[in-house]
BALOBA-1460 file (C-alpha; in Angstrom, 3 decimals):
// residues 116
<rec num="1" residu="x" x="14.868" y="14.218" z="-1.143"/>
<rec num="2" residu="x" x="13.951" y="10.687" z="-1.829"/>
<rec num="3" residu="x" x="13.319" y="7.821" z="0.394"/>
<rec num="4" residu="x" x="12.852" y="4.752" z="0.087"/>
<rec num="5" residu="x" x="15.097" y="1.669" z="-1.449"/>
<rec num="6" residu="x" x="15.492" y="1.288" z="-5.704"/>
<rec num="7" residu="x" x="13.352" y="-1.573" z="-5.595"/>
<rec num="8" residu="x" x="10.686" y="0.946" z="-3.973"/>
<rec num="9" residu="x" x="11.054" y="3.664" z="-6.838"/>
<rec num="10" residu="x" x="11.088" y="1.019" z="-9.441"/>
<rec num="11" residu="x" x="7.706" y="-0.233" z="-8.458"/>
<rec num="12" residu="x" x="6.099" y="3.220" z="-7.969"/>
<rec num="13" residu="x" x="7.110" y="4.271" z="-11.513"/>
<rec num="14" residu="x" x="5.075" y="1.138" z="-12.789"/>
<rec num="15" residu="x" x="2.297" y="1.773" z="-10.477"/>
<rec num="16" residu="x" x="2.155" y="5.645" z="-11.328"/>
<rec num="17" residu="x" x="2.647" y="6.613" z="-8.151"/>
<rec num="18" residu="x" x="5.265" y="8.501" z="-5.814"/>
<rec num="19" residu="x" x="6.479" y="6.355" z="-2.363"/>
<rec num="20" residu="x" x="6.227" y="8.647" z="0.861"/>
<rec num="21" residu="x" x="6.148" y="8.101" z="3.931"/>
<rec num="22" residu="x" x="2.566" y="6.860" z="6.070"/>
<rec num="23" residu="x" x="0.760" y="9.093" z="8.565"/>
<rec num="24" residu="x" x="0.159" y="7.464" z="12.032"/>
<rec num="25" residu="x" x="-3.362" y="6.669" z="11.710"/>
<rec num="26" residu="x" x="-2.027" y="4.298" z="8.249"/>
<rec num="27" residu="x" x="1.008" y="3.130" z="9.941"/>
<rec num="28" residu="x" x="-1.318" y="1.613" z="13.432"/>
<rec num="29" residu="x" x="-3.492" y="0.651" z="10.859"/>
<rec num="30" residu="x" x="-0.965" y="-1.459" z="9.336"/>
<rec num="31" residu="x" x="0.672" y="-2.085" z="12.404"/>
<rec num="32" residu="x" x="-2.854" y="-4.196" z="13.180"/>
<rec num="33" residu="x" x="-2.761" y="-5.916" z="10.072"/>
<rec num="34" residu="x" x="0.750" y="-7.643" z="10.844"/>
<rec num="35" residu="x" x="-0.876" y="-8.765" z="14.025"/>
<rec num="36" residu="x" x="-3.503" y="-11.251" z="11.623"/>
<rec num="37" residu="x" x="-2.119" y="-14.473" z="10.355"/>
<rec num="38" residu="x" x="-0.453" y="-14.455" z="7.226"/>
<rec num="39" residu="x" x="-2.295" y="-14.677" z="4.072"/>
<rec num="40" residu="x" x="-0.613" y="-15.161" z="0.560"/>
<rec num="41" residu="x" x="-2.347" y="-13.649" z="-1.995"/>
<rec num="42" residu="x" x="-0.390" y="-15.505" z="-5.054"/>
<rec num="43" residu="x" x="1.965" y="-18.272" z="-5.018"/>
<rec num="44" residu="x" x="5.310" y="-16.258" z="-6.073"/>
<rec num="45" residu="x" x="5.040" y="-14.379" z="-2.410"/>
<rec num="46" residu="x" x="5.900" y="-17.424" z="-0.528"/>
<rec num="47" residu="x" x="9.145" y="-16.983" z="-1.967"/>
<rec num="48" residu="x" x="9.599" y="-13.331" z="-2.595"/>
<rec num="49" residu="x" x="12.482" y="-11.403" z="-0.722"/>
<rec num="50" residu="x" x="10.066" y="-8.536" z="-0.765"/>
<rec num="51" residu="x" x="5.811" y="-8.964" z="0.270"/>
<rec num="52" residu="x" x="3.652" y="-6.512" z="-1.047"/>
<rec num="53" residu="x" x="0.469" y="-5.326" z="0.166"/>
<rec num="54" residu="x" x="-2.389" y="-3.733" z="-1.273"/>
<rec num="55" residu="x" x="-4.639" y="-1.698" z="1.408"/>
<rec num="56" residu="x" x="-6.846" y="-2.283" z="2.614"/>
<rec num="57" residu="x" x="-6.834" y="-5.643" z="1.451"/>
<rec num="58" residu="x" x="-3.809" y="-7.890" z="4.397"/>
<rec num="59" residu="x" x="-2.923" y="-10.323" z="1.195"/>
<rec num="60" residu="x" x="0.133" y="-10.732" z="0.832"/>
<rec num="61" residu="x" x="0.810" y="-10.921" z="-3.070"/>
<rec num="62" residu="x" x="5.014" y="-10.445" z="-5.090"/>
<rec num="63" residu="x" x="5.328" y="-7.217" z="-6.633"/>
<rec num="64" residu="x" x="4.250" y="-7.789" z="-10.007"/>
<rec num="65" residu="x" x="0.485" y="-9.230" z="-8.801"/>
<rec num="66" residu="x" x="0.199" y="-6.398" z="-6.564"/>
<rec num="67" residu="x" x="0.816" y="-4.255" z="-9.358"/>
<rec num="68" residu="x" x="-2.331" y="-5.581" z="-11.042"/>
<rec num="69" residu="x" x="-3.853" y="-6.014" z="-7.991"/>
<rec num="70" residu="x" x="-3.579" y="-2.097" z="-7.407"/>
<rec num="71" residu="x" x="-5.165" y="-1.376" z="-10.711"/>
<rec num="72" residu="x" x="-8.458" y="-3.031" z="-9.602"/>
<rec num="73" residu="x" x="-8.520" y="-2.067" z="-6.299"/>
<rec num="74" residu="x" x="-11.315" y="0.898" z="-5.906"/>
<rec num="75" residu="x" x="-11.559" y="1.355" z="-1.989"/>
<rec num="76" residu="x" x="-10.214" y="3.847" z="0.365"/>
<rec num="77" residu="x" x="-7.187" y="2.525" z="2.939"/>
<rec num="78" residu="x" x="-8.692" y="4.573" z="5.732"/>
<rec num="79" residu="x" x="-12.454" y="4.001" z="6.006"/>
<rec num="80" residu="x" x="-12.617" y="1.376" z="3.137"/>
<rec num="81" residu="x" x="-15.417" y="2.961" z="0.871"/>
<rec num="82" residu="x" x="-15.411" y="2.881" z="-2.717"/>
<rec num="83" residu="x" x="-13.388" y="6.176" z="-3.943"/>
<rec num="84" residu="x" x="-13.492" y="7.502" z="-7.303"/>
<rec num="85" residu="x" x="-9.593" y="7.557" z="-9.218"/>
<rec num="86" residu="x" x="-9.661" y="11.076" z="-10.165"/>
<rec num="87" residu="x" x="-10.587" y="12.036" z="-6.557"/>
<rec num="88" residu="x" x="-8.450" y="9.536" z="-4.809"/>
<rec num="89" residu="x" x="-5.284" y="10.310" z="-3.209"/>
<rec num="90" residu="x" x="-2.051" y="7.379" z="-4.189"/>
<rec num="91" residu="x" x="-0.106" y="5.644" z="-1.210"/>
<rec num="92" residu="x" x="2.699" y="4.129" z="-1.465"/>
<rec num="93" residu="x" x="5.521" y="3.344" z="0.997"/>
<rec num="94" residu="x" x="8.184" y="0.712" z="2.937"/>
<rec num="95" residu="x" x="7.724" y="-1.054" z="6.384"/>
<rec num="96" residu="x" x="11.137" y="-1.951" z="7.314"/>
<rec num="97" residu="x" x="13.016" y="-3.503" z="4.095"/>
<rec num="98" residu="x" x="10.986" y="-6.925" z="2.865"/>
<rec num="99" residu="x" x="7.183" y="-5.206" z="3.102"/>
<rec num="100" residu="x" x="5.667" y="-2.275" z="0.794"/>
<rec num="101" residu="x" x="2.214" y="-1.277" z="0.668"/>
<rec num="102" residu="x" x="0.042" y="0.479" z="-2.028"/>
<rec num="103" residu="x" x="-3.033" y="2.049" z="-1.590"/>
<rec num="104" residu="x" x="-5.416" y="4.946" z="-2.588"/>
<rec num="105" residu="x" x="-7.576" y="7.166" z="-0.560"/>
<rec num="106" residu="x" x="-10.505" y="9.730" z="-0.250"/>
<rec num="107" residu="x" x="-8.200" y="13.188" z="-0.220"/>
<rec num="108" residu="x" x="-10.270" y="14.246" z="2.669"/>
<rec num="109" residu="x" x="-9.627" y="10.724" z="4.631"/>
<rec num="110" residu="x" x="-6.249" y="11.169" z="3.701"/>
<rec num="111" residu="x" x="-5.895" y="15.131" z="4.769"/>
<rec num="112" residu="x" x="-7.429" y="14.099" z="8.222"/>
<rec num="113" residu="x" x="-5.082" y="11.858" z="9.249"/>
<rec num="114" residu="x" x="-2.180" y="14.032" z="8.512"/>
<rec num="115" residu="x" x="-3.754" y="16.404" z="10.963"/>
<rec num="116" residu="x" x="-4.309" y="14.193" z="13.692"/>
């Protein structure tokens, strides 16, 4: 079963990494984030349909900066140590229909907040 919009498959085949849905401890986490002011990571967001986030950083950058932005980005979205990419975990998902996030994460960060 998929989820998710095109647009959201399109960009997780170029990232290298499979959209699901986020936990509740990643989705208050985010929830937080939207309660900052707006920051724009790259000029092409201020007039994207779609704003894409990279966790744990809250800029807001167009899909193909936070594509290269996710490349570079070595910390965990839960507790926002360094993490190793052979040990970390991918995240990638929708908030409503104009914001996706990508992310990695510890496997162990990411296993505990499935169980809570």
């Amino acid at each position: 079963m998929r989820t998710g919009s095109p647009d959201l498959w399109a960009l997780g085949e170029v990232a290298g990494i499979i959209p699901h849905p986020p936990d509740v401890e990643l989705a208050a986490l985010l929830s937080g984030w939207w309660t900052l002011p707006r920051v724009f990571g790259c000029e092409a967001a201020r007039t994207a349909s779609v704003w894409t986030v990279v966790a744990p950083s809250p800029l807001i950058l167009c899909p193909e900066c936070a594509v290269l932005a996710f490349e570079t980005v070595r910390a965990c979205a839960y507790c926002r140590q360094p993490v190793r990419l052979s040990k970390a975990e991918g995240l990638f998902f929708e908030m409503d229909h104009d914001v996706r996030v990508l992310g990695r994460a510890h496997r162990h960060c990411a296993e505990r907040a499935r169980k809570r």
